[in-house]
C-alpha positions as CSV (number, residue, x, y, z in Angstrom):
1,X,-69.7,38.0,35.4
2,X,-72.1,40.1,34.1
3,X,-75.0,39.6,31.4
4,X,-73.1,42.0,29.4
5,X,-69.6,40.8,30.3
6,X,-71.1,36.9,29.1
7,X,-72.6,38.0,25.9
8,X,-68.9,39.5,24.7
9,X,-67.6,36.7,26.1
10,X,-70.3,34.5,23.8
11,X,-69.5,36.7,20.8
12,X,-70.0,34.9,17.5
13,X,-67.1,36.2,15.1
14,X,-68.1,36.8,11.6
15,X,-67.4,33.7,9.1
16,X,-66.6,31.0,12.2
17,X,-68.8,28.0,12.9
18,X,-69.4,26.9,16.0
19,X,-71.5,23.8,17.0
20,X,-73.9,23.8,20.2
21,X,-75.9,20.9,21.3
22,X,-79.2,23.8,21.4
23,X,-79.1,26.9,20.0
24,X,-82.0,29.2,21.0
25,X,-83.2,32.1,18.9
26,X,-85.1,34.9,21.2
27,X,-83.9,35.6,24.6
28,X,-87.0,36.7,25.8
29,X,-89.0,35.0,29.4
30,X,-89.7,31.6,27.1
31,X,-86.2,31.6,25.6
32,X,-84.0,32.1,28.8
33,X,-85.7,29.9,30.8
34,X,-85.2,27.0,27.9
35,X,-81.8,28.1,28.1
36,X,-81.5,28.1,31.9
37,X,-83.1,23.8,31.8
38,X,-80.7,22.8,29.0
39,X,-77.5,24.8,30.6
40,X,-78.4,22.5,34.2
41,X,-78.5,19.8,31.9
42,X,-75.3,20.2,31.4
43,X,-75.9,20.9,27.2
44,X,-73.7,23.2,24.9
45,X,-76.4,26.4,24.5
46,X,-76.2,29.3,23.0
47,X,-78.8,32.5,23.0
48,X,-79.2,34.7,20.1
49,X,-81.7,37.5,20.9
50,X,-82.1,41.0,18.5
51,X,-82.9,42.9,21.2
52,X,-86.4,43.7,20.4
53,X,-88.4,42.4,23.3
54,X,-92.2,42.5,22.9
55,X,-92.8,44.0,26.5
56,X,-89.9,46.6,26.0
57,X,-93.0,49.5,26.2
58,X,-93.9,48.7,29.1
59,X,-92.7,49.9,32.3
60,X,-93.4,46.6,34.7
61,X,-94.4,42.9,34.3
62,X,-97.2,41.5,36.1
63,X,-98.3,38.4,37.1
64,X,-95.2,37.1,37.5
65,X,-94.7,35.1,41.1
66,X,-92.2,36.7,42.8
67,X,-91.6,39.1,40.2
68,X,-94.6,41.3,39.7
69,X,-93.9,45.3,39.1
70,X,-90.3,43.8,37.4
71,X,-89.3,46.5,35.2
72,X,-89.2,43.8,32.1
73,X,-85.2,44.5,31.3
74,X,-84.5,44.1,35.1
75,X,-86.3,40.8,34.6
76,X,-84.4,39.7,31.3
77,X,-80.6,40.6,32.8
78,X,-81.4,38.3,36.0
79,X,-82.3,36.1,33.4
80,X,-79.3,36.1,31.1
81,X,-77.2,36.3,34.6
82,X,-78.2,32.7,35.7
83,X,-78.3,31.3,32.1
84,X,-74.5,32.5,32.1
85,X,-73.7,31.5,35.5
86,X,-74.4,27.9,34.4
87,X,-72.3,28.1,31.0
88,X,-74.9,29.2,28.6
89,X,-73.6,31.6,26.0
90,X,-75.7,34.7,24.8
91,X,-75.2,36.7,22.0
92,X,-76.9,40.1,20.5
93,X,-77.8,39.5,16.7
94,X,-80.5,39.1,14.7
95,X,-81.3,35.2,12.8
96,X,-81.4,35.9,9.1
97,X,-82.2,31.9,8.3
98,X,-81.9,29.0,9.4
99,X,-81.8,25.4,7.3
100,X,-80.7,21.7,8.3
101,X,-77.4,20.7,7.2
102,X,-76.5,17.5,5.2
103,X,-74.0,16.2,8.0
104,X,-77.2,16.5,10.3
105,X,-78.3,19.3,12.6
106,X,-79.1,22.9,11.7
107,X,-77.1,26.0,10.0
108,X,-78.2,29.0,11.8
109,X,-76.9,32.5,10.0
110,X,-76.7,35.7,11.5
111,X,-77.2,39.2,9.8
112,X,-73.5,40.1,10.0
113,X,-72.9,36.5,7.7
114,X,-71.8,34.5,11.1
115,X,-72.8,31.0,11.3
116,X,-73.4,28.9,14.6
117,X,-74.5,25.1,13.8
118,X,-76.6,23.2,16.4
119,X,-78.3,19.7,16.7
120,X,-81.4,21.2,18.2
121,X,-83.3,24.4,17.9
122,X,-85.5,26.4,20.0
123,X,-87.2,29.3,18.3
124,X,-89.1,31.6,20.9
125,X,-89.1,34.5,18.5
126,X,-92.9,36.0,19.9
127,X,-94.9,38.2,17.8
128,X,-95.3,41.2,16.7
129,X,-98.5,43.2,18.2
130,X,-100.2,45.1,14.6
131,X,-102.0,47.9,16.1
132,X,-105.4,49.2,14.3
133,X,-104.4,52.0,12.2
134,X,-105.6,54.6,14.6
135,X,-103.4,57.8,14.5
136,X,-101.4,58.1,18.0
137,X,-102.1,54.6,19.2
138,X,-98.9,53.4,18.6
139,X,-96.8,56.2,20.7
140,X,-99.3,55.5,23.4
141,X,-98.7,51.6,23.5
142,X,-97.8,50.1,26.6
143,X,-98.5,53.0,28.3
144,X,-102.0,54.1,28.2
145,X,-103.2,52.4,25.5
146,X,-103.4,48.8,26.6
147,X,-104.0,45.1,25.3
148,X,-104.2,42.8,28.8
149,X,-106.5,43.2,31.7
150,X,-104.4,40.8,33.8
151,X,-101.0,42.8,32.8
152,X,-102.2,46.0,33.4
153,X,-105.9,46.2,34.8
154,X,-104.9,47.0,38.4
155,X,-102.6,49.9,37.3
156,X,-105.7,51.8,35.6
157,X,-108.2,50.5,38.4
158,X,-111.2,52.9,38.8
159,X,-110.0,55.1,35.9
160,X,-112.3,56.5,33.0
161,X,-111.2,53.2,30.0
162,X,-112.4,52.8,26.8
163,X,-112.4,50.0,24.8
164,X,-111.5,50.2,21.0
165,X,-113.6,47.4,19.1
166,X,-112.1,45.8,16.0
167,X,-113.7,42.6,15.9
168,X,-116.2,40.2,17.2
169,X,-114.7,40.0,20.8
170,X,-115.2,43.8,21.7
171,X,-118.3,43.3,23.8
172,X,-116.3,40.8,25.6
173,X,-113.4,42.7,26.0
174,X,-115.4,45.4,27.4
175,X,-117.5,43.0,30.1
176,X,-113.8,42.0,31.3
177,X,-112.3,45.4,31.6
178,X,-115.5,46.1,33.7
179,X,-113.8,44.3,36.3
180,X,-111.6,47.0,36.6
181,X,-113.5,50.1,36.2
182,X,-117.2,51.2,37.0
183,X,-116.3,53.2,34.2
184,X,-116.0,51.8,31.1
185,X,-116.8,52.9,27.5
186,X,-117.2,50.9,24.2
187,X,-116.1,52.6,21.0
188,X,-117.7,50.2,18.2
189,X,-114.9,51.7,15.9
190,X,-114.8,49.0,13.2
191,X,-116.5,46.5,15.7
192,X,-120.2,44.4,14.9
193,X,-123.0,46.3,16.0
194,X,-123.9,43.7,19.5
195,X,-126.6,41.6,19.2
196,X,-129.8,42.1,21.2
197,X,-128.3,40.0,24.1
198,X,-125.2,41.7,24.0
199,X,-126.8,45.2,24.6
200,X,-128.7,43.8,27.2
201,X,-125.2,42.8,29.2
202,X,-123.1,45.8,28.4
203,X,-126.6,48.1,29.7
204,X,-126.3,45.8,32.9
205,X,-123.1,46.5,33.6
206,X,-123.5,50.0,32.7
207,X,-121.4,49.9,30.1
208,X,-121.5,52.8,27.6
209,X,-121.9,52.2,23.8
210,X,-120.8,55.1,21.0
211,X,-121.4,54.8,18.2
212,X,-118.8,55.7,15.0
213,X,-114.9,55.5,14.1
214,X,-112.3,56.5,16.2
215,X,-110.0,59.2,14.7
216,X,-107.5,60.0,16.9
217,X,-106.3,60.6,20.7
218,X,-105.9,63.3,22.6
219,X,-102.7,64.2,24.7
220,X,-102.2,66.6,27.4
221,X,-98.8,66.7,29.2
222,X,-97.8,63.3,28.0
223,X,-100.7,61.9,29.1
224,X,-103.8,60.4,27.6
225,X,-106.9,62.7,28.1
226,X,-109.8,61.6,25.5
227,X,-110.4,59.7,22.1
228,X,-111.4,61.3,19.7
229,X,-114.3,60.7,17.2
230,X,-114.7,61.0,13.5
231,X,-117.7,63.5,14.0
232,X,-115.6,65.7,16.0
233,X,-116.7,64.7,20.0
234,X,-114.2,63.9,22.2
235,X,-114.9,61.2,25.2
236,X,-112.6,61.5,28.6
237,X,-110.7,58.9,29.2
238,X,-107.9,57.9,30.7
239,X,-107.0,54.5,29.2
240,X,-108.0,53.2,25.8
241,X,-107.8,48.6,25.1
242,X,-107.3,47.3,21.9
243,X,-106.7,44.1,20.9
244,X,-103.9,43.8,17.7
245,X,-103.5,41.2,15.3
246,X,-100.8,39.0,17.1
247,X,-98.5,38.2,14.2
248,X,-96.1,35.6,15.0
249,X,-92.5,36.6,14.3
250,X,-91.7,32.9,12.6
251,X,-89.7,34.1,9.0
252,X,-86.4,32.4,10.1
253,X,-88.4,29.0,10.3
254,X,-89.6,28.9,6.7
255,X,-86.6,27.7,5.5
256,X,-87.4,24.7,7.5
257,X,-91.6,24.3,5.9
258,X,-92.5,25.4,9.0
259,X,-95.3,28.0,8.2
260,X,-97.8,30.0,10.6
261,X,-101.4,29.2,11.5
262,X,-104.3,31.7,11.4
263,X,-106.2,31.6,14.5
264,X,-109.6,32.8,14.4
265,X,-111.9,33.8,17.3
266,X,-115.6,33.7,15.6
267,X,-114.4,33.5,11.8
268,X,-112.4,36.6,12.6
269,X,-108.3,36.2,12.2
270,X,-106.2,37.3,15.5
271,X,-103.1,36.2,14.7
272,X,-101.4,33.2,13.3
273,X,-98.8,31.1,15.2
274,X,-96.3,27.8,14.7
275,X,-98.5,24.8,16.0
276,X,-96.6,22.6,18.0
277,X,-97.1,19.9,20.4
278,X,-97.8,20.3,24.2
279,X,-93.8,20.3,24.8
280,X,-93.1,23.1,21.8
281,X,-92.1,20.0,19.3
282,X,-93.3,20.9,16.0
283,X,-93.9,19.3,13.1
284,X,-89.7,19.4,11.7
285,X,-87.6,16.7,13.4
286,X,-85.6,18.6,16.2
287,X,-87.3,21.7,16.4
288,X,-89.3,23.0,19.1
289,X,-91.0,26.5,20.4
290,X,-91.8,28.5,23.0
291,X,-93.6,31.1,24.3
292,X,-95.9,33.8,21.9
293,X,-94.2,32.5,18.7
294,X,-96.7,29.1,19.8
295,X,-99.0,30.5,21.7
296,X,-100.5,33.8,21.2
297,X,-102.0,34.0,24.9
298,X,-99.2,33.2,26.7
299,X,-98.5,36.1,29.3
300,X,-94.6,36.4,30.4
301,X,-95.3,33.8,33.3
302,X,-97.0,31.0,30.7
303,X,-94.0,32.2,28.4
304,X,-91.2,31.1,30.6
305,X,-92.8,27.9,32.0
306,X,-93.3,26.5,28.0
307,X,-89.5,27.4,27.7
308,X,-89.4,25.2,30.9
309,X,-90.7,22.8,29.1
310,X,-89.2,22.8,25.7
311,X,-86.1,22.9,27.3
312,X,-87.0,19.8,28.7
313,X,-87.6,17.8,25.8
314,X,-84.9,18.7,24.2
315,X,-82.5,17.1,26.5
316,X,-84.9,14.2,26.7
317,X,-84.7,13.9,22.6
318,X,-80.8,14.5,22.9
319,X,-80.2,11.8,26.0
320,X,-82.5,9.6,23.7
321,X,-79.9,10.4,20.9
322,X,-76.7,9.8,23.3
323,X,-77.8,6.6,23.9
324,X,-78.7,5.7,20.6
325,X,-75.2,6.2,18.9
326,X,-73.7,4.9,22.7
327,X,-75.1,1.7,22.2
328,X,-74.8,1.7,18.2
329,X,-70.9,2.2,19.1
330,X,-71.0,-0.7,21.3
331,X,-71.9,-3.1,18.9
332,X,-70.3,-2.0,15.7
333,X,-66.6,-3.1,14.7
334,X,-64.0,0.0,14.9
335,X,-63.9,2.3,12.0
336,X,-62.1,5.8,11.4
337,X,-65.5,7.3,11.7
338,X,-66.2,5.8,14.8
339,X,-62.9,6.8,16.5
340,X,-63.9,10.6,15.5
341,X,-66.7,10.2,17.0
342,X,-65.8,8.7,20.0
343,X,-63.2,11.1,20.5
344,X,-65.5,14.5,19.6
345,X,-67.8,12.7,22.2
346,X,-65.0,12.2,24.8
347,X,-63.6,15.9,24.4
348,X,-67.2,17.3,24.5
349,X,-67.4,15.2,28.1
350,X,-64.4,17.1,29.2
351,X,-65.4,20.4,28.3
352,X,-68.6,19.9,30.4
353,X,-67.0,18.1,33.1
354,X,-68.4,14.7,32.5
């Protein structure tokens, strides 16, 4: 079957209700892999991913063992393959809100009014990369105009980059990228003038220092040739860094009081994330995350292995759960309720083999 064939398969009809064990919201690196643990476990998972992958702009992933120069959607339909090959559902549509329900578990609603209810939830929604408001910068992104050194340093070795300083970590974002290039230019742009020291570093590493805003790029055959300056100079180069304010794309999780965190490098705000726990548990009973939604850092590699883990301690919390009611059954006298539940349990068990 494939990932296309398993997400019409999966389809969610408008108006039904349909109970998972997990269901995870974002079926990026963090949220398939989650996806992948809890399907070998043997749980009831559904995906629901919008479509809108972070990486989409670019055209490889790096880093990745065994992966590396992985057109990213070559990546994520390998990754919906397995999580289908094991029984886990997938689904395109976009998570309007998602609240706990009074019978227990959670009531997840889609944009075109379907409903899905789950006992667990795994929210690996990432963020949303808020560029400096620098005319052409956002055509060029993921292309020439470039956030990570470790994602895409090696594919703009030895070329003419420049460095677009917004905030208190320019110099160092320039001192890194030197790794890369002999050749490396900082544009202050809306940066702190460096210190004393600082100078003294970038001079070492004959780094180059201009002064002023940045205005604009300039293009030649669909390629980056120069930034351009505010009093009209233009500088060659061939690859322009800039670091955006990583906004975490958490709105469907403030239904639940789960609210982002500012982080700040310096007293300067980067981005805000959900805090969590070292396994993605946050601070809601039965809720965990994954990936950039937690973690602003997290390249596609560190995505996917906190999805790992997530999906781990899920089942653990759910096993913990099964037992629970198991050995609550065991010692209370029959009851109506208790032979619904013993048969949903015992139906469940069948559907998954058990």
């Amino acid at each position: 079957m494939t990932a296309e064939e398993g997400q019409t398969a999966g389809a969610v009809r408008t108006g039904t209700r349909r109970r998972h064990d997990v269901v995870v919201v974002g079926g990026g690196a963090a949220g398939l892999s989650g996806a992948l643990i809890l399907a070998r476990a043997r749980r009831s998972v559904l995906v629901i991913d919008d479509g809108r992958p972070r990486n989409a702009p670019a055209a490889e992933v790096h880093g990745y063992l065994s992966s590396d120069g992985m057109p990213p959607s070559q990546l994520l339909a390998t990754g919906r393959a397995e999580v289908i090959g094991y029984g886990g559902e997938i689904v395109t549509g976009r998570v309007v809100t998602a609240g706990r329900r009074d019978a227990g578990g959670f009531l997840i609603t889609l944009g075109d009014g379907s409903t899905v209810t789950a006992d667990r939830l795994l929210v690996t929604t990432g963020l949303v990369d808020e560029l400096p408001d620098v005319p052409g910068l956002a055509e060029r992104w993921g292309r020439e105009v470039l956030h990570c050194p470790y994602c895409h340093g090696w594919e703009v070795r030895d070329q003419p980059i420049g460095v677009l300083g917004t905030g208190p970590m320019a110099v160092h974002q320039a001192l890194l990228w030197r790794q890369w290039s002999r050749d490396v230019t900082l544009f202050l742009h809306t940066a702190p003038a460096p210190t004393g020291d600082q100078r003294e570093q970038l001079a070492a590493r004959d780094i180059v220092v201009v002064d002023g805003k940045v205005t604009g790029l300039e293009v030649a055959d669909d390629r980056l040739v120069g930034v351009r300056l505010a009093d009209g100079r233009v500088v060659a180069r061939s690859a322009l860094t800039t670091t955006p304010c990583f906004t975490a794309r958490a709105e469907i999780l403030s239904g639940l009081g789960l609210k982002p965190t500012d982080q700040e490098v310096g007293g300067h705000v980067i981005g805000s994330y959900i805090a969590a726990d070292p396994s993605g548990a946050t601070d809601v009973p039965g809720v965990w995350v994954a990936g950039n939604v937690a973690n602003l850092m997290d390249q596609v590699i560190g995505a996917a292995a906190a999805g790992v883990r997530a999906g781990a301690a899920i089942n653990a919390d759910l096993v913990a759960e099964d037992t629970r009611r198991a050995v609550e059954a065991r010692r209370s006298p029959f009851s109506a309720a208790m032979e619904r539940e013993v048969c949903e349990t015992v139906l469940g068990d069948r559907r998954h083999g058990l």
